[in-house]
N, C-alpha and C positions, 0 to 999 in steps of 0.2 A: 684827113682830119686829124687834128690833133688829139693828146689822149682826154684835155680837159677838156676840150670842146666837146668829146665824148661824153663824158659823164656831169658835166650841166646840161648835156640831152636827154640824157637817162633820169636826172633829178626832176626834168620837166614834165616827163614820163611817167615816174611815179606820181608824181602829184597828179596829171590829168588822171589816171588810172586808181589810184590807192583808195582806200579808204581810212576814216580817223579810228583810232583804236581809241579804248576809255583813259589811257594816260595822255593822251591828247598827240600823238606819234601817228606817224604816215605809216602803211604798209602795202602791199600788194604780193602776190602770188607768182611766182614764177611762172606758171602755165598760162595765168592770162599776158604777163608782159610778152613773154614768148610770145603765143597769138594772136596777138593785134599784129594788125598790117598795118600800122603808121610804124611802129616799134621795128617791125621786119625792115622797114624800106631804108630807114634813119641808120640801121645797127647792122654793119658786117658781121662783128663779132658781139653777140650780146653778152655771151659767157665771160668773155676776155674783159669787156666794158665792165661789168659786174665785179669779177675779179679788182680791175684795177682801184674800182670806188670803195673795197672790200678795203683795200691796204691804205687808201686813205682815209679810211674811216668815216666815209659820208654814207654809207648803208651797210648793215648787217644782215647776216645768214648763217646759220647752222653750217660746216661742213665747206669743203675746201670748192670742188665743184660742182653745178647744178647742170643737170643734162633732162630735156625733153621728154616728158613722157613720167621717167624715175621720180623728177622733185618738183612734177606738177603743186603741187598744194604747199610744197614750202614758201614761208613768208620771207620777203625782203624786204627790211626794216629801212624807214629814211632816218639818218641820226642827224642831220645839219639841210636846210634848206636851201 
């Protein structure tokens, strides 16, 4: 797969998963996206996936990388749908 094809899987992702914050923005948690088994089956690399949409700037996060377990509760922000 390619890397976009990746992460218009990952945006499809967030959105089935996220919840609306009060400014009106998508978010979800690293620990649940991690946890779903659709997300596992779709995603080799979710870390890497995440990464690449990070430098496109279609979702944001605290911190350079997110690892299982450590950044359960950190949010990943959607900026573009």
């Amino acid at each position: 797969m390619n890397v976009e094809h990746e992460i218009s899987l990952l945006v499809e992702e967030i959105q089935r998963l996220g919840t609306k914050n009060p400014d009106g923005t998508l978010s979800v948690k690293f620990g649940v996206l991690f946890a779903d088994e659709k997300c596992a089956n779709l995603f080799e690399a979710l870390v890497g996936t995440l990464k690449a949409a990070k430098r496109r700037k279609i979702v944001s996060y605290p911190g350079e990388l997110l690892l299982q377990g450590v950044h359960d509760n950190v949010d990943i922000l959607l900026l573009q749908n």
